[in-house]
N, C-alpha and C positions, 0 to 999 in steps of 0.2 A: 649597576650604574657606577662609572668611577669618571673621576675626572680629575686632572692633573694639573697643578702649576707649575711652577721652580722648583720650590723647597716640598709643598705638601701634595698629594695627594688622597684623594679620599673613596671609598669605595664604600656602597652601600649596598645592600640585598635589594632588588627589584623586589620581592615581594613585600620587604619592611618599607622601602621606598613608596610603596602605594597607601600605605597607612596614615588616613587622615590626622589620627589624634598625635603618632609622633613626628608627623611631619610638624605641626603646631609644637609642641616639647622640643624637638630641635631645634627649631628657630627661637624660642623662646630663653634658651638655657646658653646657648653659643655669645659668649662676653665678644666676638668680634663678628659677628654676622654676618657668619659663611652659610648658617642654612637659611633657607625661605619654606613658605607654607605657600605653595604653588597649587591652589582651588585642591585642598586634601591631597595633595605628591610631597613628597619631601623635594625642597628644591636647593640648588647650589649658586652661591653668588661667588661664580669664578673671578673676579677681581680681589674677593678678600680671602681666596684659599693661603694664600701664603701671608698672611696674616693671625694663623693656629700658632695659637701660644702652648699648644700639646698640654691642654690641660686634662682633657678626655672625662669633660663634661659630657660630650655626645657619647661616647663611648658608656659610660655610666647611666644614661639616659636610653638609653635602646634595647631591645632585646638582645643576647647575647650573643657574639657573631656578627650580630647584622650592621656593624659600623668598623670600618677600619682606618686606621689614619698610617698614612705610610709618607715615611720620612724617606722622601725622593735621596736626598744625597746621605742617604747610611743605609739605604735598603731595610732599612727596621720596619716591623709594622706594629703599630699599638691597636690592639682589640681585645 
């Protein structure tokens, strides 16, 4: 799954994306509430993707791999 705004977008593993417990840890942990707890899905509240303050909570919070933050205008990817 990825989805994209202006500045950020975010791209997750489909298979960590179906994981009840860290879809709950993502939405829990994200200080600007881009992720949701979508009935056990990791879910995305595309109005505040470009609201990532690139702290890489999520990123620290996921199994390894399975969360990417890409910085739309520097083509960087933090994971």
């Amino acid at each position: 799954m990825r989805k994209d705004a202006t500045f950020i977008g975010l791209e997750i593993d489909d298979a960590a994306g179906a994981d009840a417990a860290l879809a709950a840890k993502l939405a829990e942990v994200c200080p600007v509430d881009i992720f949701s707890d979508d009935d056990g899905r990791v879910g995305l509240v595309e109005g505040n993707l470009d609201e990532c303050i690139l702290c890489e909570m999520c990123i620290k919070a996921a199994p390894p791999g399975t969360v990417k933050v890409h910085k739309l205008y520097s083509d960087e990817v933090l994971a």
